[in-house]
SELUM-690910 format. One line per 8 residues: their letters; for each residue x, y, z of N, C-alpha, C. Coordinates in Angstrom, 3 decimals. Each point is the difference from the previous one (the first is absolute). Example, Ala and Ser with C-alpha at 12.3 -4.5 7.8 and 13.67 -1.06 7.14 Angstrom:
// SELUM-690910
as> 13.190 -5.690 7.800 -0.890 1.190 0.000 0.900 1.200 0.000; -0.350 1.050 -0.720 0.820 1.190 0.060 -0.770 1.090 0.730 $
***
This chain:
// SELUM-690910
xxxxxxxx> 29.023 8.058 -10.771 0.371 -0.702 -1.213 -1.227 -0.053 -0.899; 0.497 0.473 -1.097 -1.372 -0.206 -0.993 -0.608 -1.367 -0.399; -0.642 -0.391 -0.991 -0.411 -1.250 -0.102 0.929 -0.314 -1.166; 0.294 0.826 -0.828 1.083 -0.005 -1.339 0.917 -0.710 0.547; 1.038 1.004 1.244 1.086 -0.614 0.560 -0.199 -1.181 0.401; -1.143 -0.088 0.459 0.243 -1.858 0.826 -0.399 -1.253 -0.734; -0.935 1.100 -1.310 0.040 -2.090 -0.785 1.523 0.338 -0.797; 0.721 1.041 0.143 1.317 0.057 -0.907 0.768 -0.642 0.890 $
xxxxxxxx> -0.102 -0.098 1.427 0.770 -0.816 1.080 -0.375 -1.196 -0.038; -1.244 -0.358 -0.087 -0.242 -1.454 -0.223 0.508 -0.579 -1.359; -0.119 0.540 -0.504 0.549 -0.592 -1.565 1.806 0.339 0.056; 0.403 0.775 0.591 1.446 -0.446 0.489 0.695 -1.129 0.360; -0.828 0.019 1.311 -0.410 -0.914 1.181 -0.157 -1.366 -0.334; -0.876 -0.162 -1.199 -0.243 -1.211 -0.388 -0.180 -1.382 1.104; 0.550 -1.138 -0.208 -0.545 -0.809 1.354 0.280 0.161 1.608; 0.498 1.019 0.006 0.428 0.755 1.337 -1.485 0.681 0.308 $
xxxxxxxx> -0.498 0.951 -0.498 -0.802 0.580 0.873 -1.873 -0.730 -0.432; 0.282 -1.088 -0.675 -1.486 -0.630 -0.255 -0.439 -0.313 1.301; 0.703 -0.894 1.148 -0.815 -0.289 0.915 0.427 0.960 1.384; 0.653 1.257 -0.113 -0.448 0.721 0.495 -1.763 0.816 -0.395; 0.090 -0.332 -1.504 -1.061 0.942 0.004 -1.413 -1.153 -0.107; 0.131 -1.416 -0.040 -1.051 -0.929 0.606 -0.151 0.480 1.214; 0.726 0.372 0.675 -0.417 -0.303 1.591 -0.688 1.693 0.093; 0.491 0.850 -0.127 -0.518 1.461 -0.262 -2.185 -0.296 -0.682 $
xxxxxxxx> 0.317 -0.774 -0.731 -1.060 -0.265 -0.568 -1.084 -1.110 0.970; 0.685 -1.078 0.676 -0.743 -0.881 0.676 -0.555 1.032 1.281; 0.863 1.038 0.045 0.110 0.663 1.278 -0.940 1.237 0.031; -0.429 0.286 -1.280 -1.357 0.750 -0.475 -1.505 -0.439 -0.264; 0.584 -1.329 -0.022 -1.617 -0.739 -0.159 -0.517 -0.755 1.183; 1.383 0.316 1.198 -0.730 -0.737 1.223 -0.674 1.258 0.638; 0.997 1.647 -0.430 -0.616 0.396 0.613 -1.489 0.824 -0.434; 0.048 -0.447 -1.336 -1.875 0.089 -0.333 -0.826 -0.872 0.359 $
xxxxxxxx> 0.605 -1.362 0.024 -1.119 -0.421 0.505 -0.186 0.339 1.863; 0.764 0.327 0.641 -0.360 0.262 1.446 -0.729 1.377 -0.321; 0.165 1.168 -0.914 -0.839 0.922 0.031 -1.992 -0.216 -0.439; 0.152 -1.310 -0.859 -1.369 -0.180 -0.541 -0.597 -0.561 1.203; 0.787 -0.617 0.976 -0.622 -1.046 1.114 -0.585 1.281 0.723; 1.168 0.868 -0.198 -0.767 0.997 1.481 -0.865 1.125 -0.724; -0.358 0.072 -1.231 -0.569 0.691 -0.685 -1.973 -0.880 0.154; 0.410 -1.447 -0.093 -1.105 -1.083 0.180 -0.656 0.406 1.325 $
xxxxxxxx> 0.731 -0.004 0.850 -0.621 -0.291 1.378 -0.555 1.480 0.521; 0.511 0.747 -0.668 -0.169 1.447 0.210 -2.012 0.383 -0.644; 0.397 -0.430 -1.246 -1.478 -0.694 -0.559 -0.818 -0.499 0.541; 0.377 -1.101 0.899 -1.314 -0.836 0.556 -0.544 0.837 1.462; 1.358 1.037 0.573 -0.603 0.906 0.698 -0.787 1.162 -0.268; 0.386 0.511 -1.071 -0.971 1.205 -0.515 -1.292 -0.403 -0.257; -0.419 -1.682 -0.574 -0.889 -0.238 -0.140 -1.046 -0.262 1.447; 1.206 -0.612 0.878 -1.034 0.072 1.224 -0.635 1.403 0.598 $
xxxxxxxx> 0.756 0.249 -0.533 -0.114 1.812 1.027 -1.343 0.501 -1.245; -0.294 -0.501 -1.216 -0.692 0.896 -0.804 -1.645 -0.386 0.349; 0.675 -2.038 0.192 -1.873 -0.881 0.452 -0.527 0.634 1.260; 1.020 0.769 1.131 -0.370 0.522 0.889 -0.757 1.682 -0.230; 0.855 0.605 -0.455 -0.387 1.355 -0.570 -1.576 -0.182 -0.568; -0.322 -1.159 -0.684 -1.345 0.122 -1.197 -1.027 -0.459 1.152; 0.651 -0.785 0.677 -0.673 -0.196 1.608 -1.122 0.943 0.562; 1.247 0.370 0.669 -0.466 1.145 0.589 -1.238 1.152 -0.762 $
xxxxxxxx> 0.549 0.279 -1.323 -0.743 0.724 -0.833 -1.106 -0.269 -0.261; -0.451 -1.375 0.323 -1.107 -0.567 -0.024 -1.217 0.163 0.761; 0.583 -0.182 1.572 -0.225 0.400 0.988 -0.474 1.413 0.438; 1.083 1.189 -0.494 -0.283 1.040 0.246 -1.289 0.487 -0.710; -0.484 -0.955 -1.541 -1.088 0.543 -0.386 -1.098 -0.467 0.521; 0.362 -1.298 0.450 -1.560 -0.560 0.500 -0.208 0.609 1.212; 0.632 0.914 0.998 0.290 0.433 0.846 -0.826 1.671 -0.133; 0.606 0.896 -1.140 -0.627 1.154 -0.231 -1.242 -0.162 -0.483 $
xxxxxxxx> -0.265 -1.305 -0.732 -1.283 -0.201 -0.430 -1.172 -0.310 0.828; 0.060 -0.717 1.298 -0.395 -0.115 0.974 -0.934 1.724 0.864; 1.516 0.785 0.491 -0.046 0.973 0.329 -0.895 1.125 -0.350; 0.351 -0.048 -1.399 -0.917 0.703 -1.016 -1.341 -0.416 0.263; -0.390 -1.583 -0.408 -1.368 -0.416 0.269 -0.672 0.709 1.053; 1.084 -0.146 1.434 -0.993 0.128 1.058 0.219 1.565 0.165; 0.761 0.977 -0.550 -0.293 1.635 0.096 -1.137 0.190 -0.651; -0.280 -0.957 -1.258 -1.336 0.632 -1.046 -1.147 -0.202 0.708 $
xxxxxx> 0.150 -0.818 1.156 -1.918 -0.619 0.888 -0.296 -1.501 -1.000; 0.743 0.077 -0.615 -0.941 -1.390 -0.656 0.824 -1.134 0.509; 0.655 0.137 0.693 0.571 -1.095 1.115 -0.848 -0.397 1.290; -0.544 1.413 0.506 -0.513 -0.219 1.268 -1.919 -0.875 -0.378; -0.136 -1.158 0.742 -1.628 -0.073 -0.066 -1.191 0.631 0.395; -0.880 0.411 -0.279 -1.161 0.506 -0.574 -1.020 -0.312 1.616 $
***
């Protein structure tokens, strides 16, 4: 059904299909808001997973930097 046809059905329709189409409508905004909830929480995981990622990345440099030191000799004492 096009959108033409159906506000031409609603305007047929008149107080017949208004609270069919409230509830069509209540029934779209519950289900955005359950998509933003899981869109939210989805968020606060990517973010954990990213404080971990920069983590690590941290690590791995102070780590090669280390390595490096002690391949060049200026790690080892004199």
């Amino acid at each position: 059904m096009t959108s033409e046809a159906l506000f031409a059905f609603v305007r047929e329709g008149g107080a017949y299909c208004a609270p069919l189409l409230l509830l069509a409508v209540l029934a779209l905004l519950k289900d955005r808001s359950r998509l933003i909830d899981a869109l939210s929480s989805k968020d606060d995981i990517i973010a954990s997973k990213d404080a971990k990622i920069e983590s690590l990345a941290e690590r791995v440099i102070e780590v090669t930097t280390a390595v490096r030191t002690l391949l060049s000799g200026k790690g080892f004492p004199k």
